[in-house]
N, C-alpha and C positions, 0 to 999 in steps of 0.2 A: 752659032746657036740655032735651035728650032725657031720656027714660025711662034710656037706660043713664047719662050725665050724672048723673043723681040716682042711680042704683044704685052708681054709681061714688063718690057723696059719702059715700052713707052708709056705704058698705064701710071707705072712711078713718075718718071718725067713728067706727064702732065698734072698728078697730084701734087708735086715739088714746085713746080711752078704755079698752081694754082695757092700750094701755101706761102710760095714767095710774094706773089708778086697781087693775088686776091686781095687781101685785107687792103691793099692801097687802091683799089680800085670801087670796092664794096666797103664804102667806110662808115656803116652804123657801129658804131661799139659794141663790143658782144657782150658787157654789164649792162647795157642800158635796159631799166625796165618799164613797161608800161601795163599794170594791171587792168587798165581796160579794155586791153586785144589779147590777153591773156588766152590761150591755145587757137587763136587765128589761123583758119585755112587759108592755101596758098595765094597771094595777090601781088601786083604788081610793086606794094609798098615791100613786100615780104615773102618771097617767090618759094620758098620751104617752110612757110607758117611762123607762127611765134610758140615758145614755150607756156609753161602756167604762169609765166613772170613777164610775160609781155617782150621775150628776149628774142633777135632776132635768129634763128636758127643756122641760116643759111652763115651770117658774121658768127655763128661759134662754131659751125663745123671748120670754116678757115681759119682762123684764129687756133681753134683746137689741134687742127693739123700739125702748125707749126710747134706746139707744147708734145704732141705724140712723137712728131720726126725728130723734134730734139731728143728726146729722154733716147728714141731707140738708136740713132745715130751714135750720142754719146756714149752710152753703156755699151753697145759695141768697140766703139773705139776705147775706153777702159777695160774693157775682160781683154780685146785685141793685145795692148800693152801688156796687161801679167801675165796673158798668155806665152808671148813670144818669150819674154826674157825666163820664164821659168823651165819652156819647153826645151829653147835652147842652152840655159847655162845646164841644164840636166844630164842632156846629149849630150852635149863639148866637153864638157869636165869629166863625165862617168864617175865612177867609185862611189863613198859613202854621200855623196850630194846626189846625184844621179838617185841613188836607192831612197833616201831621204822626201826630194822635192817630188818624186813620181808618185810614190805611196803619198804622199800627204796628196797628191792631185785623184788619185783613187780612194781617199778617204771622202774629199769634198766633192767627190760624182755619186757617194753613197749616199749623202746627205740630201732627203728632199727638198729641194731648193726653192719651192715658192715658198714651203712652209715656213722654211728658214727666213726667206726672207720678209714674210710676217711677224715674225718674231721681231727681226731687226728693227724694222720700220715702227712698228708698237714703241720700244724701246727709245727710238732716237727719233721720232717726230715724223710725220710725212713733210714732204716737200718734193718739188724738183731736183733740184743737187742731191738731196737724201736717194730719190728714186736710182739717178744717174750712178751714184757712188756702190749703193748696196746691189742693182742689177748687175752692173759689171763685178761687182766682186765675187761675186757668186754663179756667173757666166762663162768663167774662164776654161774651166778646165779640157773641155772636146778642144781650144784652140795649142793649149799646153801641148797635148796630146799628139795634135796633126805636125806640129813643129817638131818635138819630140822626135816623132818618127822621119819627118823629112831630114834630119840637122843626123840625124844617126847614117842615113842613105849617102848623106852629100861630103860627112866630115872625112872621109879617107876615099874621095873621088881624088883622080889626080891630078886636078889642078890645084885643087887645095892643098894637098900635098907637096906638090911644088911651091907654091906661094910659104908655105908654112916654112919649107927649105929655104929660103928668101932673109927668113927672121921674120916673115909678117906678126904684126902683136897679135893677140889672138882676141880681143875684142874687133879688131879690123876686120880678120880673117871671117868672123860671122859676120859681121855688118855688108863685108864688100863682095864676099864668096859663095859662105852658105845660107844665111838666109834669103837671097832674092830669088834661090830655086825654090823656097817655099811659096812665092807669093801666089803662083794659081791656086794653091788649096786654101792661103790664107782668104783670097777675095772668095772663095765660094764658104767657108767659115762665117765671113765677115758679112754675106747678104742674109743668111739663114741667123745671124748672131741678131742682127736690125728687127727678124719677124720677132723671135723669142723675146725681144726688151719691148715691144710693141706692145706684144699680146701679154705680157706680166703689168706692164704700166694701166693699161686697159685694167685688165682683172683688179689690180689692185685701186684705182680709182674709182674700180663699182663698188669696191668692196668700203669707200669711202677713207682709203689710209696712201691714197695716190697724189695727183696733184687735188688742191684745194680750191673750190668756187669761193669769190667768183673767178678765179682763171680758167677758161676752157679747156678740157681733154676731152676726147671723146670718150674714153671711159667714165668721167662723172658725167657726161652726157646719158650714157646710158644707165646710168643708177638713176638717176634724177625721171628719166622716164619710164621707169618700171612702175611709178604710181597711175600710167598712163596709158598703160598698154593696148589697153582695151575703149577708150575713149579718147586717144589721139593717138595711134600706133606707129605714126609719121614719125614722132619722137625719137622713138627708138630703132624701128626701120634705116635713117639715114646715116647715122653713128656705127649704126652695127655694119651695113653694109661697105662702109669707109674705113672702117679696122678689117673684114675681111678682104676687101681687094685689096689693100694694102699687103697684109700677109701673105695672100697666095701670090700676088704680082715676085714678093719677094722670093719666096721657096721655088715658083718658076725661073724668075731669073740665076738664082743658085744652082737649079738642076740645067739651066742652058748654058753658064758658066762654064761648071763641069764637063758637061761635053764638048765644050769648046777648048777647054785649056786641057783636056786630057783625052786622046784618041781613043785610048783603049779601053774607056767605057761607054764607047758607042757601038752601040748594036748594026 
């Protein structure tokens, strides 16, 4: 990988561990309220201020942390799942499935997809699981896709061929042959999949139909600070800056991925 590639890792790394491993070391509650410190500059009691609820800032960006890396890890890892088994049983089988499960995967890249999944979340309730469930389902289809094409490249290589000469089952045959050539494209899918569930959970918790206070996100962090912006701009400043390096740390690590696991799109 690049220089920023690796700057990009460790940036995560040390967010991941500061959501692992912060909360038990920084232990105020991040409900806790106390309306007479109520938007309190930085102190040694409260080193990132309090909110208008006397909450301690610095305990909800950690606490938050770990509510944002779940939602984006998970809903990666759900689009990751419908992705493979659609892209692959598409490719492997061919014919009217193949024609079938592709088109339907081109119908749902036509459909705007946050909007969509305002709609969903309206209908069936915010929540966590709600969020995890409806982003990955509506996430899949670029992962369908990259499989798709790898599982068409790799199924008439010849060792596959051979093996398939064998009697191998043909569930095996993708499990143990053709899909572990896809995995470099899958892990650079799968870091760029973590920003996109990141930055929808976000949005959708400003938009107040994400996760619900009092549990931390930083995206209700930042709705909750827009009444503030201008008379404690700390609020929103530190949420927002914590979803951005977040994101780009990922999209870097994605495009040093890339060049790592593929020669020939390096310059």
């Amino acid at each position: 990988m690049t220089r920023i590639g690796y700057a990009a890792l460790a940036t995560l790394s040390v967010i991941a561990l500061l959501a692992l491993v912060g909360p038990l070391f920084w232990t105020i509650p991040p409900e806790t309220t106390n309306p007479a410190q109520g938007l309190a500059v930085s102190s040694a009691a409260h080193p990132l201020g309090t909110d208008e609820l006397g909450r301690d800032v610095l305990s909800r960006l950690l606490h938050g942390s770990r509510v944002t890396l779940l939602v984006g890890v998970a809903a990666m890892l759900a689009a990751l799942s419908i992705g493979v088994i659609v892209g692959a049983i598409a490719a492997f089988r061919g014919g009217w499935l193949d024609a079938l499960l592709m088109r339907f995967t081109d119908g749902m890249l036509a459909v705007p997809a946050f909007f969509f999944i305002l709609v969903v979340i309206t209908v069936l309730g915010p929540g966590v699981g709600t969020l995890v469930v409806v982003i990955g389902a509506l996430s899949w289809m670029p992962v369908a896709r990259v499989v798709y094409g790898e599982t068409l490249r790799w199924k008439n290589a010849e060792f596959v061929v051979a093996a398939a000469s064998l009697g191998v089952p043909a569930p095996r045959l993708l499990a143990r042959h053709i899909l572990p050539q896809a995995i470099p494209s899958l892990v650079v899918s799968a870091t760029l999949g973590v920003a996109f569930a990141i930055l929808t959970e976000s949005a959708l918790s400003y938009l107040g139909l994400g996760v619900q206070p009092p549990l931390p996100s930083w995206g209700n962090m930042l709705q909750r600070a827009q009444q503030y912006v201008f008379t404690a701009p700390a609020l929103a400043i530190y949420p927002g800056l914590a979803i951005t390096a977040v994101v780009l740390a990922f999209n870097f690590v994605g495009d040093g991925l890339r060049d790592a696991l593929d020669p020939r799109s390096r310059r």
